[in-house]
C-alpha positions in Angstrom: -24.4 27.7 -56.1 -21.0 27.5 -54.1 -21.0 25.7 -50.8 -18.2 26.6 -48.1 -15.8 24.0 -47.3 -16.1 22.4 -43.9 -12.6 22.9 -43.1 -12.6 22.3 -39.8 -14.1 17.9 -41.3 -11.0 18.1 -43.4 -8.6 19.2 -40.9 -9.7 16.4 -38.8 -10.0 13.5 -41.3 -5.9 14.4 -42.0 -5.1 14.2 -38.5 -7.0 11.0 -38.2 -4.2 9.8 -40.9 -1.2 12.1 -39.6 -1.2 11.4 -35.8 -0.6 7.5 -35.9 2.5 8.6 -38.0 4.2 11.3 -35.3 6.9 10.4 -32.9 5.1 9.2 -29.4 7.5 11.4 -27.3 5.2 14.8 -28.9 2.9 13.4 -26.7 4.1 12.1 -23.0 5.1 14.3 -20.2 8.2 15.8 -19.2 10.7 12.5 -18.3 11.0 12.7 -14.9 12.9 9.8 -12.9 11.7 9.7 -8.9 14.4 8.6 -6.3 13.9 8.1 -2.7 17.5 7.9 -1.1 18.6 5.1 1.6 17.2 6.3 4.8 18.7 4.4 7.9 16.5 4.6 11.1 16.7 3.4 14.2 14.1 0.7 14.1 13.0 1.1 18.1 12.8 5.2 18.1 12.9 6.1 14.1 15.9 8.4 14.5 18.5 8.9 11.8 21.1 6.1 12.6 24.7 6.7 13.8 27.3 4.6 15.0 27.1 6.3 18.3 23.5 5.7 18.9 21.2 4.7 21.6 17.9 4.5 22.3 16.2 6.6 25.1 12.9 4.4 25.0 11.2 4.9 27.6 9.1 2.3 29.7 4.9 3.0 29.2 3.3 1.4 32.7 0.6 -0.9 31.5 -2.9 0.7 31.1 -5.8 -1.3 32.8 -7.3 -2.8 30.2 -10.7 -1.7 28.1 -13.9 -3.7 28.9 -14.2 -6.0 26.7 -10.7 -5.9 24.9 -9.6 -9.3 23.3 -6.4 -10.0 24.3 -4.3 -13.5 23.4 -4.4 -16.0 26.2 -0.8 -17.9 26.9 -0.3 -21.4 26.3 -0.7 -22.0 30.0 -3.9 -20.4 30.5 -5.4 -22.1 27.4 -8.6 -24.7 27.5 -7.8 -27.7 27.9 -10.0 -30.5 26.4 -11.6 -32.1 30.0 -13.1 -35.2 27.8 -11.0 -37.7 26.1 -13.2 -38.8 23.9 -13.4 -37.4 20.3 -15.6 -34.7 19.7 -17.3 -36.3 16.5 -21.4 -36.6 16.7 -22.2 -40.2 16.4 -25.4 -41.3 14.9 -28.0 -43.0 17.2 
């Protein structure tokens, strides 16, 4: 009694031995090499740069501000310490 040959096993077990052995360029992508070119911008407006430029900024009036936006405080509007003590808890 004849049995068929599995060749799809045997074609496998040879490739399992044959692949290690090819060239790893069969395999990757086309080469491509990405390059982004030098772009010089004006850093206030973002336009191209040339010699010959100048910004036409123009001035925003200041919005009134949102309730309850945090904003920095200056150094002369900061807390200042009204105690000259230090500020360490002493044990009774």
């Amino acid at each position: 009694m004849s049995h068929p040959v599995p060749w799809i096993g045997l074609a496998a077990i040879v490739a399992m031995f044959v692949l290690p052995l090819l060239s790893a360029r069969l395999f990757e992508g086309p080469r491509t090499i990405k390059r982004y070119p030098r772009r010089e911008v004006c850093g206030d407006c973002g336009e191209r740069w040339a010699e010959d430029h100048s910004c036409a900024l123009e001035v925003v009036p200041a919005r009134p501000p949102l309730r309850a936006e945090l904003r920095r405080v200056s150094r002369g509007r900061a807390l200042a310490r009204l105690s000259a003590r230090s500020s360490a808890i002493r044990r009774f």
